[in-house]
Residue, then its C-alpha position, 0 to 999 in steps of 0.5 A: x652898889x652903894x649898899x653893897x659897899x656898906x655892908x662890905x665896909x662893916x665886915x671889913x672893919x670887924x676884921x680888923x685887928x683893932x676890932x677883932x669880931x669875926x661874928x660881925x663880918x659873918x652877919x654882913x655876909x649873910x646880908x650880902x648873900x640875900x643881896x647877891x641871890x637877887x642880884x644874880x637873877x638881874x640884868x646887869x651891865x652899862x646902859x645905852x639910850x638912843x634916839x636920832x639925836x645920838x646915844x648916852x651911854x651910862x656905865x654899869x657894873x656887871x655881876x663879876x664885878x659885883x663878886x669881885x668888889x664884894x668878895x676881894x675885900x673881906x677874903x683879904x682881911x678875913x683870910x686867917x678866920x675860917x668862919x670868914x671865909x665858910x661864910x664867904x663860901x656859902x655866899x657863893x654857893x648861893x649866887x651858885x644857885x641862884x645864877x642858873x645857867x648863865x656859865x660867865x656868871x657862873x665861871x665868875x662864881x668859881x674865880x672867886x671860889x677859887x681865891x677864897x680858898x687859896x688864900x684860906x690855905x695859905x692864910x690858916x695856920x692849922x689844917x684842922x681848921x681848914x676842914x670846914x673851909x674846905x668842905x665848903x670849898x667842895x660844895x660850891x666847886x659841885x655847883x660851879x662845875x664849868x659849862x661849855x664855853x665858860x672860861x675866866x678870859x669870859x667873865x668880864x664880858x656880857x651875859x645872856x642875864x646882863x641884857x635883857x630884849x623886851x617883847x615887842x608890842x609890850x608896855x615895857x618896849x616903849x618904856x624910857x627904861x626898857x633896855x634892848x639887846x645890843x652888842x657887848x655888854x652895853x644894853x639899849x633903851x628904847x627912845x620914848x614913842 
C-alpha cells in the first residue's frame, strides 16, 4: 500500500494549484494502472493464522479499499482536468479487465466510475471537454456492466480472489504463508507441520 500511497501523493501534489501539472498526475496514473492490473488478480483481505494455541488475525485491505484509497484522492483534486479524470477512467478500465469474473471487485470498478464521472460533470465548466470524459466513462460502464448479485452493499465484503484455499497434499498447504479458506473476508494460514 505504501507504494500505492507515493504514487497517489505525487499525482495529488501535481494537481495542486501551486503546482498545476496535469501531466505529472496523468503519469502516476498510468503507473498506478500496472500496479492495479496486478493487484486485481491477488488475493486480498486480512490474514488469520491459527495453531492450537489460538489465532492472530493480520488486517488487510481488500480491492475496493485499494480503488478507494487511490481513486478518491486524485478525482477530488483532479476533477476540473479532464485528462485526469480520462486517465482515471482508463485505469479503471484496466482493473475492469483485469479482475474477470469477480462481480464485487467488479461492482467496486463501477463505484468508482460512477464518482469519477459525477464529479467530472459537476467539476468541468464546458461540456466540449466532458466528451472525452465521457466517452471513457462509457467504456468502462460496458466493462463493468453488473453481474447477478453484485451490489454496491457487496463491495466491502470478501471476494471469491480475496481468499485463496491451497490444494491439499501441496507444497504450499504446509507453508506458514499459505492462506485457507474461512468465513468473511479473513483467510487462514495453515499452522507449520
Amino acid at each position: 500500500a505504501f507504494g500505492i500511497r507515493q504514487l497517489v501523493d505525487v499525482a495529488s501534489k501535481a494537481l495542486s494549484p501551486a503546482v498545476n501539472d496535469p501531466y505529472t498526475a496523468v503519469q502516476a496514473i498510468d503507473h498506478l494502472s500496472v500496479i492495479f492490473a496486478s493487484l486485481a488478480r491477488q488475493p486480498l483481505g486480512s490474514w488469520v493464522a491459527q495453531d492450537a494455541n489460538g489465532a492472530v488475525i493480520v488486517p488487510g485491505r481488500l480491492f475496493g479499499d485499494y480503488l478507494s484509497t487511490m481513486c478518491g484522492l486524485m478525482r477530488r483534486f483532479g476533477s476540473r482536468e479532464p485528462t485526469v479524470s480520462v486517465a482515471l477512467l482508463r485505469l479503471l478500465k484496466v482493473c475492469a479487465h483485469s479482475v474477470g469474473d469477480d462481480a464485487v471487485r467488479r461492482a467496486n470498478v463501477r463505484r468508482e466510475a460512477l464518482l469519477v464521472i459525477e464529479d467530472a460533470e459537476r467539476n468541468v465548466a464546458n461540456d466540449n471537454d466532458l466528451v472525452q470524459v465521457r466517452t471513457a466513462f462509457a467504456s468502462v460502464d460496458a466493462a463493468t456492466t453488473p453481474v447477478a448479485d453484485a451490489t454496491a452493499d457487496d463491495a466491502t465484503t470478501a471476494t471469491a480472489a480475496d481468499t485463496h484455499v491451497p490444494t491439499p497434499g501441496r507444497a504450499e498447504s504446509a507453508s506458514p504463508a499459505a492462506p485457507v479458506e474461512s468465513p468473511g473476508s479473513a483467510r487462514s494460514v495453515a499452522p507449520r507441520s
